[in-house]
C-alpha positions as a printed NumPy array, in Angstrom:
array([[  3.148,  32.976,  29.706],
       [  3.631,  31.415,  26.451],
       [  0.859,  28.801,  24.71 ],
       [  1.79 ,  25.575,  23.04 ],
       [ -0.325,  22.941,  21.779],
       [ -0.207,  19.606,  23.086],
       [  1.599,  17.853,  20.272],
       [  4.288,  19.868,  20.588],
       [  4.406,  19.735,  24.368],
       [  4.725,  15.815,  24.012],
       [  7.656,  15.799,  21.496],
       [  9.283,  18.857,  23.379],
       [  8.569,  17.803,  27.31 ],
       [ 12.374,  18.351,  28.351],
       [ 12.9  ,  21.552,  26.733],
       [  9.669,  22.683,  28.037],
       [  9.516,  21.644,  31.288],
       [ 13.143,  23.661,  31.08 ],
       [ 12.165,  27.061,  29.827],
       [  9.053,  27.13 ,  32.26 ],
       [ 11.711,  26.14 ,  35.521],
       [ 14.391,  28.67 ,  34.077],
       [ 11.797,  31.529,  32.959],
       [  9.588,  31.422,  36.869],
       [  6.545,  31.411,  34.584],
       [  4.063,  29.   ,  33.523],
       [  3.193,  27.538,  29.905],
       [ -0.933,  26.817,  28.95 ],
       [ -0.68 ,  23.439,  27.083],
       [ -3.673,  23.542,  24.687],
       [ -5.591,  20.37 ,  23.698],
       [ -8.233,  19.906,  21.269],
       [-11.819,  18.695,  22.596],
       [-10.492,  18.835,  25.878],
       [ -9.571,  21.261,  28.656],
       [ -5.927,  22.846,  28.731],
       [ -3.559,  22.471,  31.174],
       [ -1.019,  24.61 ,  32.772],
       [  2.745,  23.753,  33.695],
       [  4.603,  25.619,  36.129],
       [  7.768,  25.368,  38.188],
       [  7.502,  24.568,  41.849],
       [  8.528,  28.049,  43.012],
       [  6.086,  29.633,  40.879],
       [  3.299,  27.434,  42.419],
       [  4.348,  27.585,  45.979],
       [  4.784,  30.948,  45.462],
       [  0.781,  31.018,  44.138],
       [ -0.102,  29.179,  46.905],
       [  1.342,  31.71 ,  49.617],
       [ -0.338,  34.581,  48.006],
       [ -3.701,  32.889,  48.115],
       [ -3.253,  32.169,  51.615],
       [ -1.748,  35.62 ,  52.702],
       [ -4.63 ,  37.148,  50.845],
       [ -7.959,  34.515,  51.96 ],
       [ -8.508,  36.691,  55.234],
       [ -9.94 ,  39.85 ,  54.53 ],
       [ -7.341,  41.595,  57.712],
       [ -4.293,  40.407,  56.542],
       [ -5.558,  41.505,  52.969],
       [ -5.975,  44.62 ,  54.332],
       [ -2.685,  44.869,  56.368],
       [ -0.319,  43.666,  53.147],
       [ -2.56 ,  46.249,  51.211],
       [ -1.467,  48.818,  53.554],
       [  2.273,  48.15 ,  54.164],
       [  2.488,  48.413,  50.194],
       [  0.85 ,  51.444,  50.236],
       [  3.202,  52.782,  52.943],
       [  6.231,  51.536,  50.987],
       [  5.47 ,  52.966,  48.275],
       [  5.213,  55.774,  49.838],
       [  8.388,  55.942,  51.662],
       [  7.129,  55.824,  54.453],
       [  8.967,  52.735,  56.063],
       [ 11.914,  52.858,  58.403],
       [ 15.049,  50.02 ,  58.288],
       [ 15.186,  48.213,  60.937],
       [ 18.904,  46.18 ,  61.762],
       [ 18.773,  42.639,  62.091],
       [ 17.924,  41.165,  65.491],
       [ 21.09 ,  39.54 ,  67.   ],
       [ 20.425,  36.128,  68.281],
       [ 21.929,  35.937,  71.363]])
């Protein structure tokens, strides 16, 4: 995450609107009197957005929670691809 004030932001949209695509992270754009704002590449927020939903219900919070735990672990088996015929 990097912080930039708004001024620059304005004189410097391409190149940072760039650097926040090419680096998957997101930039704070800081304003004075008013609230900041945040800019982040597509991916990052759809990304955001799965999470959010994967983790809203408290089961399949619990389930992801779990299969972590078991990978990290080693405690997960590989599994072939199914074939699709």
């Amino acid at each position: 995450m990097r912080v930039i004030n708004f001024s620059d932001a304005r004189n410097q949209h391409k190149q940072v609107i760039d650097q926040v695509v090419d680096d998957a992270d997101f930039t704070v754009i800081a304003r004075r009197d008013v609230q900041d704002a945040v800019v982040m590449s597509l991916d990052t927020f759809n990304s955001l957005m799965e999470t959010l939903h994967l983790m809203k219900s408290p089961a399949n919070a619990k389930h992801l929670k779990n299969s972590m735990t078991q990978f990290r672990k080693g405690q997960t088996k590989s599994k072939g691809l199914v074939d699709a015929e």
